[in-house]
Wavefront OBJ file of the C-alpha trace (Angstrom):
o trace
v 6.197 -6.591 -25.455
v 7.362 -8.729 -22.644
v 5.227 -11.772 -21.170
v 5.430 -9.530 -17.673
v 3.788 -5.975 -19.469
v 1.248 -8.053 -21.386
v -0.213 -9.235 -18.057
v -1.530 -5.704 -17.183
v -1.541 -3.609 -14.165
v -4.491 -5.817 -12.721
v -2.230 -9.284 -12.669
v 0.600 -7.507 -11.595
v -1.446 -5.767 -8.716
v -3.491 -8.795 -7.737
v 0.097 -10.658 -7.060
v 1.374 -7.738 -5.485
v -1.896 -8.213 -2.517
v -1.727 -12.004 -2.664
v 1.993 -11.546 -1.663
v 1.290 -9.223 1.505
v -1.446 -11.902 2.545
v 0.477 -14.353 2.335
v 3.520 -12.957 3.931
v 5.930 -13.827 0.352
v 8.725 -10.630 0.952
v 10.685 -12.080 -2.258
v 7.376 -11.226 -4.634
v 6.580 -8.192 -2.790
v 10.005 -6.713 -3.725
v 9.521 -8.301 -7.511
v 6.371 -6.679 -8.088
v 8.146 -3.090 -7.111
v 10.058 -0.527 -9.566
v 13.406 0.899 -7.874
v 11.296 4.431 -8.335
v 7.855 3.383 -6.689
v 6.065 6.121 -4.763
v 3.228 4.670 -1.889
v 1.061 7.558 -0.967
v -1.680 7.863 1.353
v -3.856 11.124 0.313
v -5.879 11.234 3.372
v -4.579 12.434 6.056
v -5.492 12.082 9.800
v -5.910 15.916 10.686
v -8.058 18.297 8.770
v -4.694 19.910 6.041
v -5.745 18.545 3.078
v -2.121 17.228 2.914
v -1.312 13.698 2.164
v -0.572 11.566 5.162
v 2.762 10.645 4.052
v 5.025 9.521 0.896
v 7.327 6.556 0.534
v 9.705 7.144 -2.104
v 11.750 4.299 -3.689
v 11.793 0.751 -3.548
v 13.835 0.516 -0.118
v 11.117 2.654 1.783
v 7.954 0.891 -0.082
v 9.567 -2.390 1.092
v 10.125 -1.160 4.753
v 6.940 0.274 5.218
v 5.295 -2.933 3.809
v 7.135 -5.469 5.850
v 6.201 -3.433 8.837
v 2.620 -4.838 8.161
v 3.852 -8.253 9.013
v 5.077 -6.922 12.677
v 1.768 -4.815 13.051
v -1.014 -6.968 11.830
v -1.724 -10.438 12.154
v -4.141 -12.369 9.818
v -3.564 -9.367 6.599
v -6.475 -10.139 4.461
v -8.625 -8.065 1.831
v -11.492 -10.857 1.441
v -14.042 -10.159 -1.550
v -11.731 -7.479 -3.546
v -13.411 -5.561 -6.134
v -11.093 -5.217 -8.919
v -10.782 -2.901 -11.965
v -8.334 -2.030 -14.550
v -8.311 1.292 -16.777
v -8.923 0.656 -20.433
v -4.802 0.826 -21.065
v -4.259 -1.470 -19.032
v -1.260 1.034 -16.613
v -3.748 1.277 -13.818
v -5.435 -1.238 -11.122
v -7.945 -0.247 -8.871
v -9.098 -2.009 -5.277
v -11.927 -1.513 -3.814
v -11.992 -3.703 -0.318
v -12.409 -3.721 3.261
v -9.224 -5.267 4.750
v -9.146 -7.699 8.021
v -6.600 -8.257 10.330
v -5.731 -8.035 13.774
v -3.158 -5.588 16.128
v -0.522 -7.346 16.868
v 0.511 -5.483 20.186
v -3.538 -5.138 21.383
v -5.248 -8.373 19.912
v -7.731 -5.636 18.598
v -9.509 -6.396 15.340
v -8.981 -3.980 12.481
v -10.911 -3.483 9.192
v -10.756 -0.357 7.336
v -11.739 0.707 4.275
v -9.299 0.747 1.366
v -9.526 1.765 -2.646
v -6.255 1.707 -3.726
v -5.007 2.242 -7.176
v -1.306 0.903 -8.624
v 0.249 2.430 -11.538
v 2.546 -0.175 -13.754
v 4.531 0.523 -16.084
v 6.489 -2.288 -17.765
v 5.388 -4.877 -15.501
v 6.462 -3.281 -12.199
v 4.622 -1.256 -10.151
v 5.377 2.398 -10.014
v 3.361 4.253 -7.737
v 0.755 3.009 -5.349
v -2.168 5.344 -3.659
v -4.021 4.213 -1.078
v -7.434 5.908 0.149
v -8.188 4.621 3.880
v -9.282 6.114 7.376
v -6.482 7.266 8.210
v -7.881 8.493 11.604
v -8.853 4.913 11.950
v -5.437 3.916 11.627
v -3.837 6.436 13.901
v -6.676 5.173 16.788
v -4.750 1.935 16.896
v -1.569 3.325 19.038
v 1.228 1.581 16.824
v 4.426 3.124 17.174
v 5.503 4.807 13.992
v 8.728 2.893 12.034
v 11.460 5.883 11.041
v 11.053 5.358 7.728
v 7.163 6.050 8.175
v 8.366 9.213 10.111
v 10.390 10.188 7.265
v 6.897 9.810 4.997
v 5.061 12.389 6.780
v 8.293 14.757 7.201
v 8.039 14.662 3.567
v 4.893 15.518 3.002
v 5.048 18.360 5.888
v 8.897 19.783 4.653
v 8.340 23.183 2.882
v 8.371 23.609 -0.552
l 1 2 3 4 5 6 7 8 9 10 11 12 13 14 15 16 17 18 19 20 21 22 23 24 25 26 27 28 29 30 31 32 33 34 35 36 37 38 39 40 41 42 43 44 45 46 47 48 49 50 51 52 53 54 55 56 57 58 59 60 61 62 63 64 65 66 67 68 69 70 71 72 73 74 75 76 77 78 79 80 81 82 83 84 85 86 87 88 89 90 91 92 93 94 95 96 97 98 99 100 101 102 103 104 105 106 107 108 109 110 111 112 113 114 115 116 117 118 119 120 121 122 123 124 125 126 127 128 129 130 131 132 133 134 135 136 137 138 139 140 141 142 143 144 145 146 147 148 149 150 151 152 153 154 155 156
């Protein structure tokens, strides 16, 4: 067992959100498997359908250094943390606080977000938010965020 798998999903995890707040790209993309999945489940509209899927390390990065161009001030004060008994999974239970870049508008949604981690990298991330929420702000959609929700809404 390697120092990095003995740390657990939590460590792992918890560096993974103290990297987006603090805006550290280089341990964003460290903390990420070359096969990591980001879903979001909930979707805006009433399909039951995820909203979208990023799939692979290139798309995960994209769609999370977007965050720096959308949102000023990133931060998920007072986490609650958990970790399943094995140790693979890491679960976040926060409201996050930032502000719209392009409006000045404060956002805080609601987030519980669990990572999968296998051998010290994260593998898949799933984040539960408003998603409605989200799409009330008016940002412009990234391609590779349109490619997310093609995904989810391509047939079969």
């Amino acid at each position: 067992m390697t120092t990095t798998e003995f740390r657990g999903a939590l460590a792992v995890a918890q560096d993974y959100v103290r990297f987006i707040e603090t805006g550290d790209r280089e341990g964003i993309a460290r903390c990420l498997a070359d096969n990591v999945e980001q879903i979001f489940p909930i979707a805006a509209d009433a399909t039951g359908d995820p909203m979208g899927i990023f799939s692979g390390k290139e798309e995960v990065l994209d769609y999370t250094n977007g965050l720096f161009r959308k949102f000023t001030g990133l931060r998920w004060p007072d986490p609650d943390w958990s970790e399943s008994g094995d140790r693979k999974r890491a679960f976040l239970e926060a409201r996050g606080s930032a502000t719209v870049t392009h409006s000045g508008v404060p956002y805080s949604n609601v987030y519980i977000t669990r990572f999968d981690v296998e051998d010290g990298l994260i593998t898949r991330i799933k984040e539960y938010a408003n998603a409605t929420l989200y799409v009330s702000l008016g940002i412009e959609p990234t391609t590779t965020e349109m490619k997310a929700v093609e995904r989810v809404q391509a047939p079969g």
